[in-house]
C-alpha positions, 0 to 999 in steps of 0.5 A: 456498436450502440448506445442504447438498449437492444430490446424493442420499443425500450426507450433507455438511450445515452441520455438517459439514466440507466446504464448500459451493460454488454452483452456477456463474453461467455456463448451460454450466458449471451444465448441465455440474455438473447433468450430473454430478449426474444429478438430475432435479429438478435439470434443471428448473432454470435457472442462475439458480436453481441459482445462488441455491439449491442448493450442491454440497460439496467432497467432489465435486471433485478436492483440487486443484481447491479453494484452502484457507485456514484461514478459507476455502475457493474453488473455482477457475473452471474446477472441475467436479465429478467425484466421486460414489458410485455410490449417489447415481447413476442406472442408466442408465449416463450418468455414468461410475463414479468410485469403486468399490464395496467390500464396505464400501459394499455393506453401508453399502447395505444398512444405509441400504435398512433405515434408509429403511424405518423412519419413525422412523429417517428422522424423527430423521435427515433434518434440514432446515435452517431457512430463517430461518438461509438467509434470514438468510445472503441478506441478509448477503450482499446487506449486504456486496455494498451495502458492497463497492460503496460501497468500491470507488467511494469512496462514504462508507456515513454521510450528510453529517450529523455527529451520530452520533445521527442514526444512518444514516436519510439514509445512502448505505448504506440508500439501497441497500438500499432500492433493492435492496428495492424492486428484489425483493431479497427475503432485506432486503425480508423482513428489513426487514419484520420490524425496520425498524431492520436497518440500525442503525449497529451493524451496518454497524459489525460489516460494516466489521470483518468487511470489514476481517478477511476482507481483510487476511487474504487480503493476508497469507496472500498475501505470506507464502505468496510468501516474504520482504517488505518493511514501509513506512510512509507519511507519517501521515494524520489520520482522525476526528481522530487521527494514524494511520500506513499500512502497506504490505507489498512482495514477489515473487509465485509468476510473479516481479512485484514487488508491493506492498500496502496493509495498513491503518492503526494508530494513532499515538497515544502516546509512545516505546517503548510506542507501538513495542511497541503497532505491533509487537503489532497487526502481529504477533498482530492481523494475523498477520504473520510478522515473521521474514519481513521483510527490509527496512523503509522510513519516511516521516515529517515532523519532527514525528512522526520521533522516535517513528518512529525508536523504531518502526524502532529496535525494530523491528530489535531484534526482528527484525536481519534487516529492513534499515532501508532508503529509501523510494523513493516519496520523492526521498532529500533530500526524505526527509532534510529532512522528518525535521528537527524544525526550525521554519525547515525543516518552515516550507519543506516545508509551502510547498512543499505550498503552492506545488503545490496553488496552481498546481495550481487553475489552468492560468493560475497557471502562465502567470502564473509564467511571465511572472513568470520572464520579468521576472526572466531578460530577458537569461537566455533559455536559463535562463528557458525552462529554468525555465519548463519545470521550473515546469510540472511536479510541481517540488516533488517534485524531487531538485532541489526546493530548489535550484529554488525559490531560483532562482525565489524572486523571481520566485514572490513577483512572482507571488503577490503580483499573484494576491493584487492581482488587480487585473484580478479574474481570481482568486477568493476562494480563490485569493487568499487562498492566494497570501496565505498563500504570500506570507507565509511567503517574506515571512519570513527564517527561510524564506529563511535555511532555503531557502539552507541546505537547498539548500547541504547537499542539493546535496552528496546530489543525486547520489548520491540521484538513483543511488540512486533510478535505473536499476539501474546507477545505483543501483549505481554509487551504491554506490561513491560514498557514501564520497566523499559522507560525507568531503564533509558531513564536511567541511562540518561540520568548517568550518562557520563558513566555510560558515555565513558564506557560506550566511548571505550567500547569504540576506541578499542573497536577502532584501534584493533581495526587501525582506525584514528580516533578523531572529530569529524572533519566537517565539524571542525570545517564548520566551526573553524576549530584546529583537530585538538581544539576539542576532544573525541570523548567530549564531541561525541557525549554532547552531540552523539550519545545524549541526542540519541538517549533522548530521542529513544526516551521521546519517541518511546513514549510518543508512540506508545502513549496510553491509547495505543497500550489500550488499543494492544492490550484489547488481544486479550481477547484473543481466545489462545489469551484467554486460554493461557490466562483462564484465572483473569478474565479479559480487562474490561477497563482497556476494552472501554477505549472501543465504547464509541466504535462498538454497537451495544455498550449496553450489553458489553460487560455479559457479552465479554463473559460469554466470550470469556467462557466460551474460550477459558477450557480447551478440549483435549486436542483442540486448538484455539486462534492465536491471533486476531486474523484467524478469531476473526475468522471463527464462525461464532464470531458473528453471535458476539457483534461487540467482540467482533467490533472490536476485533475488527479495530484491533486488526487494522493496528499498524503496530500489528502485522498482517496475516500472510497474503494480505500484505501483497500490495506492500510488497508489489510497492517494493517490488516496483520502487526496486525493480524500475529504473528511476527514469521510468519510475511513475506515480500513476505507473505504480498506482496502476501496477500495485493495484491491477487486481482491483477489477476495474471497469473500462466502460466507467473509465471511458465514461470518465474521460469523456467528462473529465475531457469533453473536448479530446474527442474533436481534438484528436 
């Protein structure tokens, strides 16, 4: 294979700075490339051949035709080579002339005709590549094709043995590139022959970096050439046994998608403002992102970790003011405020209802099992029973709803499980049963009861308002005027919580006494603090350290997440025409529009262009329906006519409080899918980078590229 161009007398070689393209895989497009090269050796060629061994430089196609990127450039699909000198032509006029000749050319003709004459000359100037240094980049290539593979399946590289001294000899990796050798991959058969250890640990390590570089940098270079986005964090996932922390990046692309991308991981290792200093260098020097791009942030973190999270976004915000602290919508609001409470009794109630689902998630049979168990509970109840029983066969836990679902079925669930955990007809298996046990135990316990009821009494009163603003662009923006109301509310309860404590203290003390449940402190706080089981009252436990924490916290988050940037950026969706439509009598609030000022081209014109929109989507004619969102106005053809409009729709669609249109949350879900689906001993943080992000089109040419400047020495080593 060469490393420099196939056209005559072109002197563009490896050391030069055109880059180098192949020659295409399709038989018409290569013969029409060999047409333009007018090469006769070339001719005799087969597309096949072309395309493993011959290259033509970027100096033959048209700038437009080739993407550069500082790491990389790619050739479009449709790209035919169209520029040559009329030196490296033949005479027999088939090719048209592309270049004129100037008298410069004519004398750098006839100095070359001198040079050709001289042995010497052409002995000390002709240089060939080494072939060593092509085999090598071949099978570099054939590496990173067993790896992207691999990746895109889910496939682990390393074999199940987890002594890392084994190295990788019953690995999924060299099975591969065994296979490929034996199937004539010749560039890894000759190299294994040479070093039977070429598929070393080491090395697939260094392939793993490259991957995980050549990638993300491709998705950054892509977010940020489509202007502003959003940074979100995932619940914390345990790899190889640290706490690492996912990061997504939300933005509009150049034909006006919402997108959204998984980045990688980084570690969660370490403590309060150091840690936050760490994620923000890794983000900003090792990723190369432009921080001063970022618009909104969004967090999603259990109790336990939230404190630290918290430090992240708060200095976060201190570097950046402009990137709004902001809901993540791939979590219902009351979900979201109750995993941030550090709280024993609450984070005993969520990992249940983690519990819960994954049980009936085993079995079809479990649900009909619940079902019956309903029926016991509601036999004068049918409405009510067939209701529940419909919410039970679906992902219930994951409801705005959830908490206030699981105290009406409480009885019913704990019939359920405690029959799986029978089994006296012999239905279930080991597994099976010993989870309903473990479910069993922790609704058995008055600390999940007294924690259920006070979730359910304080998040009923932020259903609503989270339901609207997780909803339809109306709702979301109706939601807007609502908030005010909902705070006075949690105010309130917590102005007179010994009243409210005293009823949600009743409500589970009945609860627990129809399910034969004691009412008591918790073990481990009596444990903690050396106390007798009468030394302090349930009712008086339970208000200091359940109900009140968990007013406090709702109030607190509320009014943290939703602060008046964020309202502002919400109720931009009255620009959205169905809005507009609804509301014909009141023009779009231009005052809440002003937040967008810097981020919009031409403040100047602001004001007419609003009422032009305004106009344009205040009468709907008879049977014509208009977008009832911001994915599909962004869509609109007229769009383009208002760039202010657009502008702002385009910040309005990377909210993360917002979901995304269908389709465009695939990267989301393959995440979950991967976190789900993998062992844990096989879970990777490069594996998942790779197999989230497969349809990004990357290039193995710039890969290899890649490694041989990251390692330049791996080429002698192995």
């Amino acid at each position: 294979m060469q490393n420099h161009c196939a056209v005559s007398n072109c002197t563009s070689g490896k050391s030069g700075s055109q880059p180098l393209f192949r020659f295409p895989h399709d038989p018409a497009r290569s013969k029409k490339w060999v047409e333009k090269c007018q090469k006769q050796d070339l001719m005799d060629k087969s597309p096949s051949q072309l395309y493993r061994f011959y290259r033509l430089c970027g100096k033959h196609f048209e700038t437009s035709l080739v993407d550069r990127s500082p790491q990389s450039a790619v050739l479009k699909d449709d790209a035919i080579p169209t520029i040559f000198d009329v030196l490296n032509q033949p005479q027999n006029g088939q090719v048209k002339r592309t270049k004129e000749m100037t008298k410069e050319d004519e004398k750098e003709d006839k100095e070359r005709k001198k040079m050709k004459q001289s042995p010497a000359v052409t002995t000390s100037t002709d240089v060939h590549p080494l072939p060593d240094e092509e085999q090598y980049k071949e099978y570099l290539k054939s590496l990173f094709e067993v790896f992207a593979l691999l990746g895109e399946q889910s496939i682990a590289p390393t074999g199940p043995s987890n002594d890392k001294q084994d190295g990788l000899s019953s690995s999924n990796f060299q099975a591969l590139l065994e296979y490929r050798m034996n199937c004539g991959d010749e560039a890894v058969k000759k190299r294994h022959a040479v070093n039977k250890e070429c598929f070393s640990p080491a090395l697939l390590n260094q392939l793993i970096d490259v991957c995980e570089k050549c990638i993300r940098g491709k998705l950054v270079e892509e977010v940020q050439r489509n202007g502003y986005f959003s940074l979100l964090t995932d619940d914390l996932v345990k790899i190889s046994g640290e706490w690492y922390l996912p990061f997504f990046l939300r933005y509009v692309d150049q034909s006006n998608c919402q997108q959204e991308r998984f980045v990688g991981f980084l570690s969660f290792e370490g403590d309060g403002d150091a840690l936050a200093e760490t994620l923000l260098s890794k983000i900003t020097e090792n990723w190369g992102l432009n921080m001063e791009q970022c618009r909104c942030q969004a967090h999603s973190c259990s109790g336990t970790h939230s404190s630290k999270m918290k430090t992240f976004a708060a200095k976060l915000t201190e570097r950046f003011p402009l990137a709004v602290l902001t809901q993540r919508s791939t979590r219902t609001l009351n979900l979201s405020l109750a995993n941030g409470m550090a709280l024993s009794g609450v984070q005993l109630v969520l990992s249940t209802l983690k519990k819960i689902e994954s049980f009936f998630s085993q079995s079809p049979l479990l649900v009909v099992e619940m079902e019956h168990a309903i029926s016991i509970f509601y036999p004068d109840k049918e409405e009510k029973a067939k209701e529940l029983k419909e919410i039970c066969g679906t992902s219930w836990t994951g409801r705005h709803d959830a908490f206030e679902v699981m105290v009406e079925i409480l009885e019913a669930l704990l019939l359920c499980v405690d029959s799986v955990h029978d089994n006296e007809d012999m239905r279930w298996n080991d597994q099976i049963t010993h989870n309903a046990l473990e479910i069993s135990k922790a609704l058995a316990d008055f600390e999940f009861i007294m924690a259920l009821v006070v979730l359910k009494n304080t998040l009923t009163l932020t259903h609503a308002f989270g339901k609207n603003v997780q909803g339809q662009a109306a709702d979301a923006h109706f939601a807007t005027t609502s908030l005010k109301a909902v705070l006075h509310t949690l105010k309130e309860v917590s102005d007179n919580i010994d009243v409210y404590h005293e009823f949600w203290n009743d409500e589970a003390f009945n609860l627990a006494t129809a399910m034969e449940v004691p009412v008591k402190v918790p073990r481990s706080f009596l444990r903690k603090h050396q106390l007798e089981s009468g030394a302090i009252r349930p009712e008086s436990y339970y208000k200091v350290h359940l109900s009140i924490p968990v007013v406090e916290h709702v109030i607190r988050e509320i009014t943290e997440i939703f602060s008046e940037d964020h309202l502002r950026i919400l109720r931009g969706l009255s620009l959205v025409p169905t809005l507009i439509e609804m509301h014909k009598s009141m023009k779009p609030e231009e005052e809440s529009i002003q937040v967008f000022q810097k981020e919009i081209p031409n403040p100047g014109t602001l004001s007419a262009e609003m009422h032009c929109w305004w106009v344009k989507w205040s009468k709907k004619g008879k049977g014509e329906t208009f977008p009832s969102n911001v994915h599909d106005t962004l869509q609109l053809p007229d769009v383009k006519f208002f760039p202010n409009m657009l502008a702002i729709l385009r910040l309005i669609g990377i909210l993360p409080t917002l979901a995304v249109a269908d389709g465009c949350d695939v990267a989301y879900k393959r995440f979950k899918t991967y976190m789900e689906n993998v062992p844990d001993q096989f879970k990777s943080r490069s594996l998942a980078l790779l197999n989230v992000n497969y349809d990004v089109g990357w290039n193995l040419d710039s890969m290899v590229d890649v490694y041989m400047k990251t390692y330049p020495d791996s080429g002698d080593a192995s």
